[in-house]
N, CA, C and O atoms as a CHARMM CRD file, in Angstrom:
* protein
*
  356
    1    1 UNK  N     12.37200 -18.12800 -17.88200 PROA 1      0.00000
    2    1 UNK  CA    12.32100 -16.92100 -18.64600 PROA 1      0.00000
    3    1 UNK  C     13.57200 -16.10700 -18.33100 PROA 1      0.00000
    4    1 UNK  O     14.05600 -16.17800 -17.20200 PROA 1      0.00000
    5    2 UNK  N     14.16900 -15.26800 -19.35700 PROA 2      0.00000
    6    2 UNK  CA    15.62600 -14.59100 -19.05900 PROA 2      0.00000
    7    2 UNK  C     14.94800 -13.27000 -19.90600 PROA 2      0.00000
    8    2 UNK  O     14.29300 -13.17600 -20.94500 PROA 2      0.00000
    9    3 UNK  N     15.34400 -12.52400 -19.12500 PROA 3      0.00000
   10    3 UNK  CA    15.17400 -10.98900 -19.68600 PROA 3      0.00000
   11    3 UNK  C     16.85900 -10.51200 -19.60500 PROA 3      0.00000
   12    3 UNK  O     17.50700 -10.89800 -18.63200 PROA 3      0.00000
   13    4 UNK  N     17.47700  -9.72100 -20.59000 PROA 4      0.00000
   14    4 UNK  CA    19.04800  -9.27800 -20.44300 PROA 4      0.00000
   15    4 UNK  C     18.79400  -8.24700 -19.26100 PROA 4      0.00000
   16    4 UNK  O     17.67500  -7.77300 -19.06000 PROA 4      0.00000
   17    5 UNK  N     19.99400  -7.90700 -18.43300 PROA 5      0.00000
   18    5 UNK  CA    19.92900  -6.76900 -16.68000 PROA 5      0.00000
   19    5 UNK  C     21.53900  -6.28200 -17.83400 PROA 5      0.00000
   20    5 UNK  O     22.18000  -6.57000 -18.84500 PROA 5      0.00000
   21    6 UNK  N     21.42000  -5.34500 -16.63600 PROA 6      0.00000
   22    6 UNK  CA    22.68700  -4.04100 -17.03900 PROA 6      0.00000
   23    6 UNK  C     23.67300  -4.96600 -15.94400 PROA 6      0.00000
   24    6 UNK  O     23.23300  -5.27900 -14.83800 PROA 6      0.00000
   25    7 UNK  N     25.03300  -5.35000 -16.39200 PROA 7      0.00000
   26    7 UNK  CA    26.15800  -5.61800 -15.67000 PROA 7      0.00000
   27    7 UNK  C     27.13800  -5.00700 -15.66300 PROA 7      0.00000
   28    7 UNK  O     27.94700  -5.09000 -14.73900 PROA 7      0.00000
   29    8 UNK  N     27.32800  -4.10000 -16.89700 PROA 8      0.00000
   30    8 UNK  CA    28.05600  -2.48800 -16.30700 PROA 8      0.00000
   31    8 UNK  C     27.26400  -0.90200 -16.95500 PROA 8      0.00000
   32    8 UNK  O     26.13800  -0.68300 -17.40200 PROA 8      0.00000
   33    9 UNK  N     28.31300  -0.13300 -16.76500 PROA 9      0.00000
   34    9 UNK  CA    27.19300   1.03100 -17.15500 PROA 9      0.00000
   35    9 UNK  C     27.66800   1.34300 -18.61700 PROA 9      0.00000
   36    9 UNK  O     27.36300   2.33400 -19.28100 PROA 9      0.00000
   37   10 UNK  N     28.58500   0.15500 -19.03400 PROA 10     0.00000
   38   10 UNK  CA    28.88400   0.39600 -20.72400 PROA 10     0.00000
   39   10 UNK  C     27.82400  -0.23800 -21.29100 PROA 10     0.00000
   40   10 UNK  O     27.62200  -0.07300 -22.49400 PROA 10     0.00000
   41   11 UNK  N     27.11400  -0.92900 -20.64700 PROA 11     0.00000
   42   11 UNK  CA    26.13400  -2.04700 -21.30600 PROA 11     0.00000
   43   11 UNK  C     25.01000  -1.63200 -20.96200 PROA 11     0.00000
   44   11 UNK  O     24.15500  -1.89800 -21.80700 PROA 11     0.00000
   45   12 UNK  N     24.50200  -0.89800 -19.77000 PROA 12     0.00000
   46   12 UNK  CA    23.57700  -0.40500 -19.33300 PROA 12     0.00000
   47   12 UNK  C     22.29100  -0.06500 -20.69200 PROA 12     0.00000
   48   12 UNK  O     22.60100   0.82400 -21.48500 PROA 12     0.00000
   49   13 UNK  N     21.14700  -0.65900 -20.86600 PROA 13     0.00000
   50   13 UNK  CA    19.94900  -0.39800 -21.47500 PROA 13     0.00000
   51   13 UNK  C     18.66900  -0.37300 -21.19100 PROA 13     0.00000
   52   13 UNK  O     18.01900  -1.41300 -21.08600 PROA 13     0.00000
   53   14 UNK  N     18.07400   1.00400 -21.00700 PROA 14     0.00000
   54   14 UNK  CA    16.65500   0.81200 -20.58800 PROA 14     0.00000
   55   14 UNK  C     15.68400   0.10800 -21.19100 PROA 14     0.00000
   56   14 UNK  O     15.93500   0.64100 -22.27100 PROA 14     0.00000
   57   15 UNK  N     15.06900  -0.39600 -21.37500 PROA 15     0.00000
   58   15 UNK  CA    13.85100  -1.02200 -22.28400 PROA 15     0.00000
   59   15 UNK  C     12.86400  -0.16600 -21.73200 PROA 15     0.00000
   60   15 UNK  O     12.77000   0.20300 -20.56100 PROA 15     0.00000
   61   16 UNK  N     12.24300   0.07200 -22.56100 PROA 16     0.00000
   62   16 UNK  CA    10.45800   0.66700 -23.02500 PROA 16     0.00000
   63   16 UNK  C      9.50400  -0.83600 -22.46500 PROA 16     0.00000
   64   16 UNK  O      9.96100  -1.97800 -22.41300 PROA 16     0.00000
   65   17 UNK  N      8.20600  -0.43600 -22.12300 PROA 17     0.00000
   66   17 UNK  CA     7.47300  -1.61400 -21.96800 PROA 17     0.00000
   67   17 UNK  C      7.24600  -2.36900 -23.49800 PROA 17     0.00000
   68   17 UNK  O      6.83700  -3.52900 -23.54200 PROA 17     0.00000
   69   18 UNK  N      7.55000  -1.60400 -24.72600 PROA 18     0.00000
   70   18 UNK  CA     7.41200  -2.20400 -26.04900 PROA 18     0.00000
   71   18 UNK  C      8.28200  -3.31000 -25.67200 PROA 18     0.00000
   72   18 UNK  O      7.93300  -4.46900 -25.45200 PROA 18     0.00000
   73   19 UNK  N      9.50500  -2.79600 -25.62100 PROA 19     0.00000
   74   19 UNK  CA    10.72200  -3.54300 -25.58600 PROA 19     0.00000
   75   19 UNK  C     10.67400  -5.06800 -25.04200 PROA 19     0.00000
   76   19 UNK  O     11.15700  -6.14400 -25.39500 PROA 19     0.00000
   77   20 UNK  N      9.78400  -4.56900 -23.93100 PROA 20     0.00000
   78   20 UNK  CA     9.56300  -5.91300 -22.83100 PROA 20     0.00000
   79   20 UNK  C      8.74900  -6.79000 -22.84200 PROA 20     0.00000
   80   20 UNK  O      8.76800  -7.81200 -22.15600 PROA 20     0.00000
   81   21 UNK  N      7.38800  -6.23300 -24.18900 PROA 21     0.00000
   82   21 UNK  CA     6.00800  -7.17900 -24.70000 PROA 21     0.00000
   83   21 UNK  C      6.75400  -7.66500 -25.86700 PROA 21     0.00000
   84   21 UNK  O      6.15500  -8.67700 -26.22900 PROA 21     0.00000
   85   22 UNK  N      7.82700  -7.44500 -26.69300 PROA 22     0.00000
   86   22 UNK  CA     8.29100  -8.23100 -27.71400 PROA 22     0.00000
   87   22 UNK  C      8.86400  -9.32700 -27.33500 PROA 22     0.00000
   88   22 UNK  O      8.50800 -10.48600 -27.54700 PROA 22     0.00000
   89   23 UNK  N     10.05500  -8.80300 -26.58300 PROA 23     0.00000
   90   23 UNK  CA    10.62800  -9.75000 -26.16600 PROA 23     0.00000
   91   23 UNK  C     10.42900 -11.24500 -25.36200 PROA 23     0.00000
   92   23 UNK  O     11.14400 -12.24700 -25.35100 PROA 23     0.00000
   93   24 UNK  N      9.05000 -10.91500 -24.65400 PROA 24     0.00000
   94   24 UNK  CA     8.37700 -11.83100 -23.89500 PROA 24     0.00000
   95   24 UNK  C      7.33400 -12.51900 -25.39600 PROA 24     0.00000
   96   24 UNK  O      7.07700 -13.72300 -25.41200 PROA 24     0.00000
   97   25 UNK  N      6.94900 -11.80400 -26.28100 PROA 25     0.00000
   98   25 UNK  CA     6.09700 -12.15000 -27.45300 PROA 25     0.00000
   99   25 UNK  C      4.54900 -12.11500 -27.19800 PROA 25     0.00000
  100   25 UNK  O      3.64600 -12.94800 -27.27900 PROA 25     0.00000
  101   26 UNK  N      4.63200 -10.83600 -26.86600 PROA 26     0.00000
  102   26 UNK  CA     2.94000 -10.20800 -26.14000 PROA 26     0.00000
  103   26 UNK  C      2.76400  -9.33200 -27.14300 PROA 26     0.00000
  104   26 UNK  O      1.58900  -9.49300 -27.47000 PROA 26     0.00000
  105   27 UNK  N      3.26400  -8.44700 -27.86900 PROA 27     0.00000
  106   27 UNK  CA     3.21100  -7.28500 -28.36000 PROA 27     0.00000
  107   27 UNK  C      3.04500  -8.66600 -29.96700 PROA 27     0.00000
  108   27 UNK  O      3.52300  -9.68600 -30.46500 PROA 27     0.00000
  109   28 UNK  N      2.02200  -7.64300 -30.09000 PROA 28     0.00000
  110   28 UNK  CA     1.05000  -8.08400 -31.45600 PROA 28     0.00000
  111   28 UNK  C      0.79500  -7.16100 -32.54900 PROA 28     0.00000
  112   28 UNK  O      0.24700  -7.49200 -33.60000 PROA 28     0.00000
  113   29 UNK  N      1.16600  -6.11600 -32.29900 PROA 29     0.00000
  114   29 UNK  CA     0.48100  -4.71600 -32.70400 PROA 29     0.00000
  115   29 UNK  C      0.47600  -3.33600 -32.17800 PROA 29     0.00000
  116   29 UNK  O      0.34300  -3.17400 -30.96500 PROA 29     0.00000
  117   30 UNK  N      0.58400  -2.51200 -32.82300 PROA 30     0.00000
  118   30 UNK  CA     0.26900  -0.91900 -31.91300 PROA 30     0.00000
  119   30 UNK  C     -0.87400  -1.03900 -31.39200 PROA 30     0.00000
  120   30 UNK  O     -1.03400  -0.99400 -30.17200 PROA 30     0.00000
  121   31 UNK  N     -2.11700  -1.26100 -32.48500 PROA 31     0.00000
  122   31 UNK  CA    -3.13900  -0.88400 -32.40000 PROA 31     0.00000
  123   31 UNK  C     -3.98500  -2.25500 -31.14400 PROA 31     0.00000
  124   31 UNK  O     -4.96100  -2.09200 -30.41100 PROA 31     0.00000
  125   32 UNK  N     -3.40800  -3.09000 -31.27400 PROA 32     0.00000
  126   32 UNK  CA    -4.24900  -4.26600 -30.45400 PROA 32     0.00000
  127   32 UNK  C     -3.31100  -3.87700 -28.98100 PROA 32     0.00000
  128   32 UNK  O     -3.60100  -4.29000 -27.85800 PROA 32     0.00000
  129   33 UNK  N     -2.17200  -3.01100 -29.30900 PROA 33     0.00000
  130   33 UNK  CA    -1.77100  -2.77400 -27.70400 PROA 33     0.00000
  131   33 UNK  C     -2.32300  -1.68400 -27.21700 PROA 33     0.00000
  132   33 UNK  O     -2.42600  -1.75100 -25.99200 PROA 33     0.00000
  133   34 UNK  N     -2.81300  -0.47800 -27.78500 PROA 34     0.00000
  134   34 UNK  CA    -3.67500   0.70000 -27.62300 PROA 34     0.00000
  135   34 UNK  C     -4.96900   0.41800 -27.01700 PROA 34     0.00000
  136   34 UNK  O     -5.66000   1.10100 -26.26100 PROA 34     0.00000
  137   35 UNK  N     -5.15900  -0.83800 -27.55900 PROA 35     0.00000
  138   35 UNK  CA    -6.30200  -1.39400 -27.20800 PROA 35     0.00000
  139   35 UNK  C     -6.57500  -2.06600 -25.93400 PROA 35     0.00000
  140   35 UNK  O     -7.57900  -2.16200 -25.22800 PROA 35     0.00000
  141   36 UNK  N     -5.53600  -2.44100 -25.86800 PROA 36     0.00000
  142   36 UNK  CA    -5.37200  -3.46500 -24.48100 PROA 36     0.00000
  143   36 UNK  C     -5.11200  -2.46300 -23.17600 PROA 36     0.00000
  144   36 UNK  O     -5.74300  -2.54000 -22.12200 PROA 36     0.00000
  145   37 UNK  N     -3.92100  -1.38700 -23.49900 PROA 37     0.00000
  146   37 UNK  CA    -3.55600  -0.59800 -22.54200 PROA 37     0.00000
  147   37 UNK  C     -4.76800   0.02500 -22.05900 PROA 37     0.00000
  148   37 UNK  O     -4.92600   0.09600 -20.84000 PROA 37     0.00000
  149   38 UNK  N     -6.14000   0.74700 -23.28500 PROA 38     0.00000
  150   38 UNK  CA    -7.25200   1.54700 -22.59400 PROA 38     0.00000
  151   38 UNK  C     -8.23500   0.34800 -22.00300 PROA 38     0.00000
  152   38 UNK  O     -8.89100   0.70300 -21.02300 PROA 38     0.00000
  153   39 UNK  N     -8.38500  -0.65500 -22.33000 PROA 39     0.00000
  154   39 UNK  CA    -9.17700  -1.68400 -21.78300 PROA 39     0.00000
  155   39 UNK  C     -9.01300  -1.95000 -20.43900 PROA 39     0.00000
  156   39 UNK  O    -10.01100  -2.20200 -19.76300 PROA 39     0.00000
  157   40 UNK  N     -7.14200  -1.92100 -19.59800 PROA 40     0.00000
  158   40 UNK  CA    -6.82500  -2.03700 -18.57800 PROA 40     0.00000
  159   40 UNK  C     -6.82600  -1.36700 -17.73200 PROA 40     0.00000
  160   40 UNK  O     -6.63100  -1.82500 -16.60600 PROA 40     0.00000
  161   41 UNK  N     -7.11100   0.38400 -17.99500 PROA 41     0.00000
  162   41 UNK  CA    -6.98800   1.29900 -17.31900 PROA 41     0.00000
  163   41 UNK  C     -8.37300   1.66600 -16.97900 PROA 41     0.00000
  164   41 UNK  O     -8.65200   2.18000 -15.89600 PROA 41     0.00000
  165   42 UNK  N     -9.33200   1.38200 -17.98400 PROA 42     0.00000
  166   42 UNK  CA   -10.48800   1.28600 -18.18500 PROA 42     0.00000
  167   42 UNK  C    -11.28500   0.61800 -16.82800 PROA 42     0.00000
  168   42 UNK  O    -12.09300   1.26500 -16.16200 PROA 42     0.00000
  169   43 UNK  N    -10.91000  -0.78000 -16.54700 PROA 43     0.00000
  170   43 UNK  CA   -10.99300  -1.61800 -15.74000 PROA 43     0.00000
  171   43 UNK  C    -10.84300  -0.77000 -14.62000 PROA 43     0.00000
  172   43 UNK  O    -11.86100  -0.60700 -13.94800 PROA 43     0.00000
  173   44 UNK  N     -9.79900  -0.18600 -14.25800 PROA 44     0.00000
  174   44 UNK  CA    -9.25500   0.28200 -13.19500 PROA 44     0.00000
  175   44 UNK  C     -9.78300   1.63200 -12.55800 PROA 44     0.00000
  176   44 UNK  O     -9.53700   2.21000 -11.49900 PROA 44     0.00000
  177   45 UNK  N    -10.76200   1.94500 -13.83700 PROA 45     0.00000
  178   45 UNK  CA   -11.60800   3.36900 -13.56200 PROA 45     0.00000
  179   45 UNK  C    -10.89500   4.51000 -13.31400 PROA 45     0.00000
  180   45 UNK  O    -11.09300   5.33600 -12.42300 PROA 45     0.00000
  181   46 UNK  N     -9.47800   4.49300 -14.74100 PROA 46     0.00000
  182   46 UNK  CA    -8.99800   5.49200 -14.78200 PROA 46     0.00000
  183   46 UNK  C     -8.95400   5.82800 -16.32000 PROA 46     0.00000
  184   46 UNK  O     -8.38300   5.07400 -17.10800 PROA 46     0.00000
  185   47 UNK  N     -9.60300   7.03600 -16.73300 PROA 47     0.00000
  186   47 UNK  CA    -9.66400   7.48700 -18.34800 PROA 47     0.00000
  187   47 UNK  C     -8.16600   7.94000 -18.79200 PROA 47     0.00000
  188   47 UNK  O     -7.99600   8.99900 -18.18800 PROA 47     0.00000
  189   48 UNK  N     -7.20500   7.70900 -19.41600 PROA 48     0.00000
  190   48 UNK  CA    -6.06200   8.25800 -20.18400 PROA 48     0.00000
  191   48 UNK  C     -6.65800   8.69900 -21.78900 PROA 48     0.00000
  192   48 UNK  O     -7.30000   8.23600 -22.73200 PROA 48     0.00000
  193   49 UNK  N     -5.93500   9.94800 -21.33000 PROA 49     0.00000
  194   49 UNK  CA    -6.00500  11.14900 -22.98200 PROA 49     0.00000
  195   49 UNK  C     -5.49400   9.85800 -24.29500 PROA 49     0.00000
  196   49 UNK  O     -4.88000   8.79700 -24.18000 PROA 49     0.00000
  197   50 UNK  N     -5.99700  10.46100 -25.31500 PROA 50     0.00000
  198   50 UNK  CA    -5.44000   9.49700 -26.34800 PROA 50     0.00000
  199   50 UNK  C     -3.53300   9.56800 -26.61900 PROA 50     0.00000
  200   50 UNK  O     -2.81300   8.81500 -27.27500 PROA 50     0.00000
  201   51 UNK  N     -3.23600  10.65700 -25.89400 PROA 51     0.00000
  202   51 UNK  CA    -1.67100  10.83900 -26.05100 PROA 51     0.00000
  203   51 UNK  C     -1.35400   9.94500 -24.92500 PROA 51     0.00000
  204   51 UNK  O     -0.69800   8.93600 -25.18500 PROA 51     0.00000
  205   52 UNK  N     -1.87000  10.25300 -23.23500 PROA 52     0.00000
  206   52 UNK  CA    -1.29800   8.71300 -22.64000 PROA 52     0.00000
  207   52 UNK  C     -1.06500   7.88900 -22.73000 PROA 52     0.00000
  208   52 UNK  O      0.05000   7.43500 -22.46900 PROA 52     0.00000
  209   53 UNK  N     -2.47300   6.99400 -23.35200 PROA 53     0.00000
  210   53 UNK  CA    -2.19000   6.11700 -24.35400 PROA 53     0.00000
  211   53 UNK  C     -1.40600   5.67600 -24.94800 PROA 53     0.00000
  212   53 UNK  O     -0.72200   4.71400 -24.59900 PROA 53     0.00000
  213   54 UNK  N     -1.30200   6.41900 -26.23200 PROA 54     0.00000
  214   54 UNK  CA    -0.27900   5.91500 -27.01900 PROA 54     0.00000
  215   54 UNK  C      1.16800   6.35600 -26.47800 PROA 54     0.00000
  216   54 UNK  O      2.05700   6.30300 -27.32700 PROA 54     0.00000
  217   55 UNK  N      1.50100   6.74200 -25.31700 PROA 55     0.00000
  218   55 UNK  CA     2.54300   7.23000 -24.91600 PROA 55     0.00000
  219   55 UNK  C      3.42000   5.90400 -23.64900 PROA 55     0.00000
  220   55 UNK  O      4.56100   5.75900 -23.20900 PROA 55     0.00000
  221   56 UNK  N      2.11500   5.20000 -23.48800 PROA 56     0.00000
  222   56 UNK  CA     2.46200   4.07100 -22.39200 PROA 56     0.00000
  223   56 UNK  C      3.30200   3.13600 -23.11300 PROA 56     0.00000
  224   56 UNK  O      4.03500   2.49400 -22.36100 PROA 56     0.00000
  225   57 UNK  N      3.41600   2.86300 -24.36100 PROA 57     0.00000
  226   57 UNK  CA     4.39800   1.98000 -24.36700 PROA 57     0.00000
  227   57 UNK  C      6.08900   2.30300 -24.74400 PROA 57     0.00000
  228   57 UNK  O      6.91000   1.56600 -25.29100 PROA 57     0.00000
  229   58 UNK  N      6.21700   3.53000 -24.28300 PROA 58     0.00000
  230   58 UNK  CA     7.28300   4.18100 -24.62600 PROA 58     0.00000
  231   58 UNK  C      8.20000   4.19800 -22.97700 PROA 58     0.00000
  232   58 UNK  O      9.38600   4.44700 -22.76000 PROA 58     0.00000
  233   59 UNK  N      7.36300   3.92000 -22.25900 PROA 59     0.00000
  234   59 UNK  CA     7.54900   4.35900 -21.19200 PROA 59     0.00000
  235   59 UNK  C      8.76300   3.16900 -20.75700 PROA 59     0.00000
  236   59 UNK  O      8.66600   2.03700 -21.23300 PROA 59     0.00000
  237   60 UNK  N      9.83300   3.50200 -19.87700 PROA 60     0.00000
  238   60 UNK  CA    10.70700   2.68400 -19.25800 PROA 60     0.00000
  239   60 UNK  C     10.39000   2.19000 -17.54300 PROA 60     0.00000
  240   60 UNK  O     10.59600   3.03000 -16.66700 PROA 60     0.00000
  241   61 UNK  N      9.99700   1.10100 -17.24500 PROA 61     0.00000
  242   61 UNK  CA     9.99300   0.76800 -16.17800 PROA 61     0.00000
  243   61 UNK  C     10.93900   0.46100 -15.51700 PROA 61     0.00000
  244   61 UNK  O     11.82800  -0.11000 -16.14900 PROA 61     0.00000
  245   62 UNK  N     11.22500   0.72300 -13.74400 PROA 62     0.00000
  246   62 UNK  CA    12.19800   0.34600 -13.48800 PROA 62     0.00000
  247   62 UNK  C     12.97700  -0.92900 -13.43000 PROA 62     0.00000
  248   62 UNK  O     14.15400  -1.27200 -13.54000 PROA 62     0.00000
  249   63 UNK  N     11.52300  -1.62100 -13.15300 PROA 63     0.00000
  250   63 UNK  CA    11.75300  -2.96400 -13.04900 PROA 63     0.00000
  251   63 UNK  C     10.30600  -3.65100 -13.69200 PROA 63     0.00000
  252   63 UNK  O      9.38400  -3.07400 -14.26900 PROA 63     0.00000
  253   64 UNK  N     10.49000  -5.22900 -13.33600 PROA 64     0.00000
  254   64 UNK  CA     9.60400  -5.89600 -13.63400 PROA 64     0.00000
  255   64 UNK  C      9.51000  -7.64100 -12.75400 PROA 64     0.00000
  256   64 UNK  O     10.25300  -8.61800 -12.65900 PROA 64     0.00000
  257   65 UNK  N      8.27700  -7.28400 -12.30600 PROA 65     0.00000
  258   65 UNK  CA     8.18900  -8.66500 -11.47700 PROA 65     0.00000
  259   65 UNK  C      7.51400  -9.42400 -11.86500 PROA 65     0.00000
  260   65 UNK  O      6.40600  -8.94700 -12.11200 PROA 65     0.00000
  261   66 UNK  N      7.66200 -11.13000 -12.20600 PROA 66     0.00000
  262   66 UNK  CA     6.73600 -12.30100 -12.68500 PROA 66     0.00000
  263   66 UNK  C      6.11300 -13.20100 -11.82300 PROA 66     0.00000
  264   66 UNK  O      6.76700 -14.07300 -11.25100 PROA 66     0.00000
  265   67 UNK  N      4.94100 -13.07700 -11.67800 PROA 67     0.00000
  266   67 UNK  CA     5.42700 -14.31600 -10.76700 PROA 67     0.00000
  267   67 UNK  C      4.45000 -15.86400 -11.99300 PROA 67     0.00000
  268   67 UNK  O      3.26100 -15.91900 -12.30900 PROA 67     0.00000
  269   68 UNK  N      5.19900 -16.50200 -12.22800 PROA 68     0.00000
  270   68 UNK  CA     5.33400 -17.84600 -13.05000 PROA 68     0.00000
  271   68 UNK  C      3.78900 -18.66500 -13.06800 PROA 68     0.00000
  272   68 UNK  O      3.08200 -19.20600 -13.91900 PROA 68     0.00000
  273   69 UNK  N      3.75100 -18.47800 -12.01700 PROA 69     0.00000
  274   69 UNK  CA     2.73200 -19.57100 -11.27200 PROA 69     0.00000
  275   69 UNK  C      1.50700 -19.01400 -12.13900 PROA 69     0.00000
  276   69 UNK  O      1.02600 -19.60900 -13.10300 PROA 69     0.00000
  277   70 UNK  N      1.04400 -17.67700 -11.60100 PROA 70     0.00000
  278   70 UNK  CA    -0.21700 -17.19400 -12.10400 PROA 70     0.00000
  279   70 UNK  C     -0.27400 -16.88300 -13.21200 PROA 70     0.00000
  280   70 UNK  O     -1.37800 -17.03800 -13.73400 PROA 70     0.00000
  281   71 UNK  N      0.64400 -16.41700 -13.92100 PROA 71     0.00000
  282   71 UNK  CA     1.12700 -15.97800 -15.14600 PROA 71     0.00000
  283   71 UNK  C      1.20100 -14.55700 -14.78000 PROA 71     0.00000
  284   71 UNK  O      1.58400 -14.10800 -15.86000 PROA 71     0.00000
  285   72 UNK  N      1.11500 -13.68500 -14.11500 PROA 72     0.00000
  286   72 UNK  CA     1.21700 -12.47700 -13.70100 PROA 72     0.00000
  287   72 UNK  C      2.30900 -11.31300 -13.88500 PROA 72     0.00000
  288   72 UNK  O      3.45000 -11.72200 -13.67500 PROA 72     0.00000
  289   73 UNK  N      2.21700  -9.94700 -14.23200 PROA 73     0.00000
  290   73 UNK  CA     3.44200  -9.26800 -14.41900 PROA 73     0.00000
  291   73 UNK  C      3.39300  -8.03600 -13.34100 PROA 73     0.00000
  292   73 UNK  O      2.53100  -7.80200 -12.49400 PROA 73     0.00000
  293   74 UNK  N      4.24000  -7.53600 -13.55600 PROA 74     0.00000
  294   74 UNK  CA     3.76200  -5.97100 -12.63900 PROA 74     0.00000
  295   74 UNK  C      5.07000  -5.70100 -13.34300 PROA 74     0.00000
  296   74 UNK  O      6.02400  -6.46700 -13.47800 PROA 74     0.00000
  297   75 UNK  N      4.90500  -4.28500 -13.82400 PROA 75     0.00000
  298   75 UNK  CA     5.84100  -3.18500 -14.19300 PROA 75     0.00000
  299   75 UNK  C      6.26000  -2.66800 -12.53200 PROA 75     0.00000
  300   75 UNK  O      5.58800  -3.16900 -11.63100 PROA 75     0.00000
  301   76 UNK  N      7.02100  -1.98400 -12.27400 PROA 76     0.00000
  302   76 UNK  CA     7.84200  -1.50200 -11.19100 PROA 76     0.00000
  303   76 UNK  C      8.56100   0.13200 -11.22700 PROA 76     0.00000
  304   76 UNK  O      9.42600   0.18900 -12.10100 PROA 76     0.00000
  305   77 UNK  N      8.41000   1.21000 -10.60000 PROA 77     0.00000
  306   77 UNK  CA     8.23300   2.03200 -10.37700 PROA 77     0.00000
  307   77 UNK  C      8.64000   2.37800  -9.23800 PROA 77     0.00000
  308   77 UNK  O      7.92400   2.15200  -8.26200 PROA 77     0.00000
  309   78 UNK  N     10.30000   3.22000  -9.04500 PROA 78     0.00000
  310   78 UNK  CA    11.23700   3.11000  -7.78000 PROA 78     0.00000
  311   78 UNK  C     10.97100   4.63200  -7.50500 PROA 78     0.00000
  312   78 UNK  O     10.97100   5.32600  -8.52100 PROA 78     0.00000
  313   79 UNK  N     10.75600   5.24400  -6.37900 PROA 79     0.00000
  314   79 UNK  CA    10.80900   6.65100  -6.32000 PROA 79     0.00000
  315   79 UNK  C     12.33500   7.06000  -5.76000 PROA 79     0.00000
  316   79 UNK  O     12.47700   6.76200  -4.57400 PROA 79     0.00000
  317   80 UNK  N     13.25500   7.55100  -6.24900 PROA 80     0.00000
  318   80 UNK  CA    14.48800   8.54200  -6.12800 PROA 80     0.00000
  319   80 UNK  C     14.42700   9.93300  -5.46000 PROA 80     0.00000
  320   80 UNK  O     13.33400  10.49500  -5.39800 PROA 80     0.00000
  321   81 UNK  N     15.39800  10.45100  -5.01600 PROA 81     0.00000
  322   81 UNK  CA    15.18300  11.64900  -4.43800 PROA 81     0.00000
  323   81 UNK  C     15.64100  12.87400  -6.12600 PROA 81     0.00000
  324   81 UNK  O     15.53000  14.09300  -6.25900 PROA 81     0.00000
  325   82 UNK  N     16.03400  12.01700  -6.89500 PROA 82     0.00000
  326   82 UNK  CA    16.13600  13.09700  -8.00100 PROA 82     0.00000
  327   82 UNK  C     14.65700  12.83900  -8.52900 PROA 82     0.00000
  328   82 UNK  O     14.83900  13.84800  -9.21000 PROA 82     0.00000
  329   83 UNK  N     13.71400  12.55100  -8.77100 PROA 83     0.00000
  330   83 UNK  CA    12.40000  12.40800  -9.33800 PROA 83     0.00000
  331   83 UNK  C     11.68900  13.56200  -7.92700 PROA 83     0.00000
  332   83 UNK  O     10.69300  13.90900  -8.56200 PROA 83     0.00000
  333   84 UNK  N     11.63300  13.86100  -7.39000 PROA 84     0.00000
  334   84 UNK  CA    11.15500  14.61200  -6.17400 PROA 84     0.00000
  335   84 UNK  C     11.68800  16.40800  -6.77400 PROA 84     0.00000
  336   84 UNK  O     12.61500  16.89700  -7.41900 PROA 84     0.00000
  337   85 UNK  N     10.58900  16.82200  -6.16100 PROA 85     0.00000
  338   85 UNK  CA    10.97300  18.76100  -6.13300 PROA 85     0.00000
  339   85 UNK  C     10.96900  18.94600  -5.21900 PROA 85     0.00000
  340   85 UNK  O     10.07000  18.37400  -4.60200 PROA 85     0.00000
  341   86 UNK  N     11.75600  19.70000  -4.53000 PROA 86     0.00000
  342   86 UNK  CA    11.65000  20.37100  -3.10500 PROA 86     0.00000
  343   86 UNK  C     11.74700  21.91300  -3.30300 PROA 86     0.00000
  344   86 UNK  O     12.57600  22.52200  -3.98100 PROA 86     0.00000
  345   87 UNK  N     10.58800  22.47400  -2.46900 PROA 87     0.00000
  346   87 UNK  CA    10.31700  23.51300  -2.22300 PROA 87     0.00000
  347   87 UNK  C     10.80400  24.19600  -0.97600 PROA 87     0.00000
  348   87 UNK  O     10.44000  23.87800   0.15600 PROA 87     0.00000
  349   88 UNK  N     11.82000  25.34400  -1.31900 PROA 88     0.00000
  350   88 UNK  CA    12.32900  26.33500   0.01600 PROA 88     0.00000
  351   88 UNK  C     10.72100  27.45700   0.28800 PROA 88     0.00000
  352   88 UNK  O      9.82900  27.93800  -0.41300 PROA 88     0.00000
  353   89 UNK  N     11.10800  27.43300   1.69800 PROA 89     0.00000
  354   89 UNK  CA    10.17900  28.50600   2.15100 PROA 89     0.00000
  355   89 UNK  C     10.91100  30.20100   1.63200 PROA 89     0.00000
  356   89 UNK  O     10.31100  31.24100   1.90200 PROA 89     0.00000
């Protein structure tokens, strides 16, 4: 499997998780992915607003890990010190 990576910052492109279910050929639909996204979160015994929802596949992950064998994915999520607030006393 080949997904395109950024090799300079002229080329540099985030992908959306849309971006990343087409390209892999998962993405079927809005509505069968709306579906899938509340089914999974569901599972997980967490409720998302209908705007979360439909807002998750917009979203850019940092990364993305496969592992082949199981068929398995994980989206990836780096914490930065610019994503952080710091509060003065």
């Amino acid at each position: 499997m080949v997904l395109p990576s950024a090799v300079s910052k002229a080329t540099h492109d985030e992908w959306t998780v849309r971006h990343i279910l087409v390209h892999l050929g998962l993405f079927s639909g809005i509505r069968r992915l709306i579906e899938d996204v509340t089914a999974f979160h569901t599972r997980q015994n967490i409720v998302l607003t209908s705007q979360e929802t439909t807002s998750f596949y917009s979203w850019r992950p940092d990364g993305i890990a496969f592992d082949a064998k199981s068929k398995h994915s994980v989206f990836l999520e780096f914490s930065r010190p610019m994503d952080s607030v710091t509060f003065s006393d």
